[in-house]
N, C-alpha and C positions, 0 to 999 in steps of 0.2 A: 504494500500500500504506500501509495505516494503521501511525503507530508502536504500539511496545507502551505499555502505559498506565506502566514504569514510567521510560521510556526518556525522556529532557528531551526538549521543544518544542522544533525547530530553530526558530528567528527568522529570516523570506526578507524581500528587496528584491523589488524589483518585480521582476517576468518568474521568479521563483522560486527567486533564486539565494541561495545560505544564508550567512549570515552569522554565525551563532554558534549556540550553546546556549543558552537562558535558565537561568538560575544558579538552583540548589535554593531557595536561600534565596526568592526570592521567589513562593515557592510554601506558601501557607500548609499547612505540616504537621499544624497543631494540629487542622485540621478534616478531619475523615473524611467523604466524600460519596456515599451510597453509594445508587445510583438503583433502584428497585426500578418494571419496565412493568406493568402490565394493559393491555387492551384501550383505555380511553378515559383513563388518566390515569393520573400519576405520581408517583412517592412517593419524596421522598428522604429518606435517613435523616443527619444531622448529629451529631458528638460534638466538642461546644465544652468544655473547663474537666471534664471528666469529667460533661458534663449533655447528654442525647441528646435531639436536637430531629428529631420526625417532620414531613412537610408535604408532604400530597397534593394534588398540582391535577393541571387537566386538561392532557391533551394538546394538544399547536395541532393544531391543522387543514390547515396546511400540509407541515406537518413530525414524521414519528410516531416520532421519536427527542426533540421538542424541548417546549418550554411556551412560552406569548405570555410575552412580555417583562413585563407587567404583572404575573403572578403571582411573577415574580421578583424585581419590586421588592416586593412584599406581604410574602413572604418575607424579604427582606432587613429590610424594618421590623420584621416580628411577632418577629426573632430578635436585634434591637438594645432593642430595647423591653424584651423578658424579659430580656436580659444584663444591663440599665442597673436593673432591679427586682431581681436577684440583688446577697443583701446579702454573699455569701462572693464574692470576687473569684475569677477566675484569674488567670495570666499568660497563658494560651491565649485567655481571655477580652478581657484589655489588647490582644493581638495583634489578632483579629478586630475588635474596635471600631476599632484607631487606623487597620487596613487600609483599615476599611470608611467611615470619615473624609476618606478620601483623601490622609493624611498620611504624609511618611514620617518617620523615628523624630527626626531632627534637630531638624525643623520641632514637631512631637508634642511633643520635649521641651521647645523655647523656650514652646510655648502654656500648657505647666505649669510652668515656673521648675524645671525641675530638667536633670539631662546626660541626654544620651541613651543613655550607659551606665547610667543606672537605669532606665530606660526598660528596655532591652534587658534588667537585672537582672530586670524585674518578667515582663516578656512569656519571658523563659527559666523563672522560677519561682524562681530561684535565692536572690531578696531579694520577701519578702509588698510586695504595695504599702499603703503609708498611703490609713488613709480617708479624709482631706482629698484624696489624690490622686486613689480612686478617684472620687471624689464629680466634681473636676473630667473626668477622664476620660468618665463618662456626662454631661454637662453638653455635652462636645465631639460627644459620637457623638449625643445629641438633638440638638443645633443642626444636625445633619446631617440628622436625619428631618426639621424641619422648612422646612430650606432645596429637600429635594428633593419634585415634585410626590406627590401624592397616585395610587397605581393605584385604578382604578376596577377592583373583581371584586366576581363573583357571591358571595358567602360561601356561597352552596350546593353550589358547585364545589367549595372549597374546604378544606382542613381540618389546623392547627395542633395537633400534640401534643408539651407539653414532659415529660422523663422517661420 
């Protein structure tokens, strides 16, 4: 039996014995994912910083719940790329880049000289981030697009809508 989608992820060891709950927090809140099927392809819908990102591809082929892997890294790039060219920051925004960075907020905030309670201040919303900071910030989430391979897709497949 599948859990309910609002119910945490049990986290198993091998042979399927549970060990815990995966804790809220590491579940990005900020981002609303919301999958919309047809027939041949998949459309989900994203709400990052109060800016709604569309992004249809196809279905796999093996899998008519899933998408190849490649168009998820496409996705991931075309939505780091828009966020790093948005000149009004979020704090939902900080979150998403520094997740999608592969950093977590300690390590994030030694690479910008500042605590990681401002860090946390900027990705709550509670304190605006400085544009020096925001600047380094997309400076960290590009070095990420470029450290990670290139997907290869159809752009015919495909289809990006911001707003």
């Amino acid at each position: 039996m599948r859990p309910s989608p609002s119910e945490p992820q049990r986290r198993t060891q091998k042979g399927g014995r549970a060990i815990g709950r995966r804790p809220e927090a590491t579940r990005p809140a900020a981002v609303a994912l919301v999958p919309f099927m047809a027939a041949e392809t998949m459309t989900l819908v994203l709400t990052i910083g109060g800016t709604r990102f569309t992004v249809t591809m196809p279905r796999a082929d093996t899998d008519a719940n899933g998408v190849e892997l490649r168009y998820l890294i496409a996705m991931e790039r075309w939505l780091i790329e828009r966020l790093c060219a948005n000149d009004r920051p979020s704090g939902e925004a900080v979150k998403f880049l520094r997740q999608r960075s592969g950093l977590k907020e300690p390590n994030f905030a030694q690479r910008l000289g500042v605590t990681p309670e401002e860090v946390s201040a900027w990705e709550t919303g509670t304190v605006d981030i400085p544009a020096a900071a925001w600047r380094a910030v997309t400076a960290i989430a590009r070095e990420r697009l470029r450290t990670r391979a290139e997907a290869r897709v159809d752009p015919s497949k495909v289809r990006f809508v911001e707003g």
